[in-house]
C-alpha positions in Angstrom: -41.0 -59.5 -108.3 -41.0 -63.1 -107.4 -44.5 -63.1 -106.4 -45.3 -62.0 -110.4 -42.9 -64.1 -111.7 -42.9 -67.2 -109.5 -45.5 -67.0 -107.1 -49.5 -67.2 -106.8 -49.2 -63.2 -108.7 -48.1 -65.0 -112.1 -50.8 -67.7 -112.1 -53.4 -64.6 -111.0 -52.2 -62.3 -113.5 -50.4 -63.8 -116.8 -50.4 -60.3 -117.9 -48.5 -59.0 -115.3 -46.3 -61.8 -115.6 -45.5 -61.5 -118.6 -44.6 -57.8 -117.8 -42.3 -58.8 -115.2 -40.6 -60.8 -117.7 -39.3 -58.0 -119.0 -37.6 -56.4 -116.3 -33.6 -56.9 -115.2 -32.6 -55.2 -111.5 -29.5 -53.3 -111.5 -27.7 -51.8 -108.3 -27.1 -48.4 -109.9 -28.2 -46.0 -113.1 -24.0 -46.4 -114.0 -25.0 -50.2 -114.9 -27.8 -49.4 -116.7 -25.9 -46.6 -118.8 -22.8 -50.1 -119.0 -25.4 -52.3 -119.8 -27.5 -50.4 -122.3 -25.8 -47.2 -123.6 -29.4 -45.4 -123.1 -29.5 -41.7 -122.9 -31.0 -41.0 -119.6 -33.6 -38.3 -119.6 -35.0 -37.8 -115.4 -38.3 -36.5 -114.5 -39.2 -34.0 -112.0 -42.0 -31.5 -110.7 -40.2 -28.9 -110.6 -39.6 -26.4 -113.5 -36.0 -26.6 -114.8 -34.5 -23.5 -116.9 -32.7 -26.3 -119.3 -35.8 -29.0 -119.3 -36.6 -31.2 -122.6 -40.0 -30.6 -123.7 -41.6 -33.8 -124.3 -41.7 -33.5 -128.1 -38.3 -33.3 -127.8 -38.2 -36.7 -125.4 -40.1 -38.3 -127.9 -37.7 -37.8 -130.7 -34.6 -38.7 -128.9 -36.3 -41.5 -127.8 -36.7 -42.4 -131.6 -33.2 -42.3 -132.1 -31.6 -44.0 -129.6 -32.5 -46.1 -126.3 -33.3 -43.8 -124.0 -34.2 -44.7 -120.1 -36.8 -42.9 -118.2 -36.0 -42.0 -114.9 -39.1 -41.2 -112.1 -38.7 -40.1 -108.7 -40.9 -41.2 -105.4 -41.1 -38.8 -102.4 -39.2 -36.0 -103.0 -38.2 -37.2 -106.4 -34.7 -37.8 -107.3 -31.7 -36.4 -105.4 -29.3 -33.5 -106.2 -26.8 -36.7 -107.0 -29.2 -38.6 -109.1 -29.5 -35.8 -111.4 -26.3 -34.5 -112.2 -25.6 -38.0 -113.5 -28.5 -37.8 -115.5 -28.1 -36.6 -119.9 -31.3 -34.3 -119.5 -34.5 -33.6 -117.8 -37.9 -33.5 -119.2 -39.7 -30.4 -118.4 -42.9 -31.3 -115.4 -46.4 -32.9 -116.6 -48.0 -29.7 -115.5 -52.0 -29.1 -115.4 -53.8 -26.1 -115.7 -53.4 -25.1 -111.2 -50.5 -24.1 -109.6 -50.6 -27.6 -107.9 -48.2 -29.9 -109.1 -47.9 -33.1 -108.1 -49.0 -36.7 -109.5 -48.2 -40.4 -107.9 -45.2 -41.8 -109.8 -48.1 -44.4 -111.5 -49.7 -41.6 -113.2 -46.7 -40.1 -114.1 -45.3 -43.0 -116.1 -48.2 -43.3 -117.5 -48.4 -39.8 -118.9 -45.1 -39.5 -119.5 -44.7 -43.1 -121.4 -48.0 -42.1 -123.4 -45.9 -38.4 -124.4 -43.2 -40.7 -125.4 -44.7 -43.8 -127.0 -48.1 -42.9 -127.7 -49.8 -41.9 -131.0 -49.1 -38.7 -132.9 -52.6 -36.7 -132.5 
């Protein structure tokens, strides 16, 4: 982050500076939950029985702060889930295969949630 916000990345890209600006590190999701009160909806690949359909992201994202939580790897733990308020339901396509990088995730998923009504 310092590179963006103080370094050579910030002069390069004021964009992404400004970006950075945004963003506060926490140790755990428990702060972020103290800090903010959000409702904390997870994302995974895998198909879960009790999943939020993303409709239904998008309007509880509408009525309260709600923090989206992505996976890397293997995506998030056993652990890292049960703490969680919901799961959304897998950006699927139309293959069996299902597996995007965490960029194109969020920016599916952030579209879903924030993006116009088509």
């Amino acid at each position: 982050m310092q590179h963006w916000l103080k370094g050579f990345g910030g002069l390069y890209n004021p964009y992404r500076k400004q970006a950075f600006e945004t963003i506060r590190l926490v140790e755990s999701l428990d702060d972020v939950r103290a800090q903010t009160g959000a409702y904390m909806i997870g994302t995974s690949a895998s198909r879960m029985p009790e999943a939020m359909p993303w409709n239904a992201v998008k309007e509880q994202a509408r009525t309260c702060d709600t923090c989206l939580v992505f996976g890397t790897g293997w995506g998030l733990t056993p652990a890292v889930t049960a703490e969680l308020d919901a799961v959304a339901a897998p950006i699927e396509g139309r293959g069996d295969y299902n597996h995007l990088s965490v960029r194109s995730a969020v920016s599916i998923a952030l579209d879903r949630v924030l993006g116009r009504d088509t």
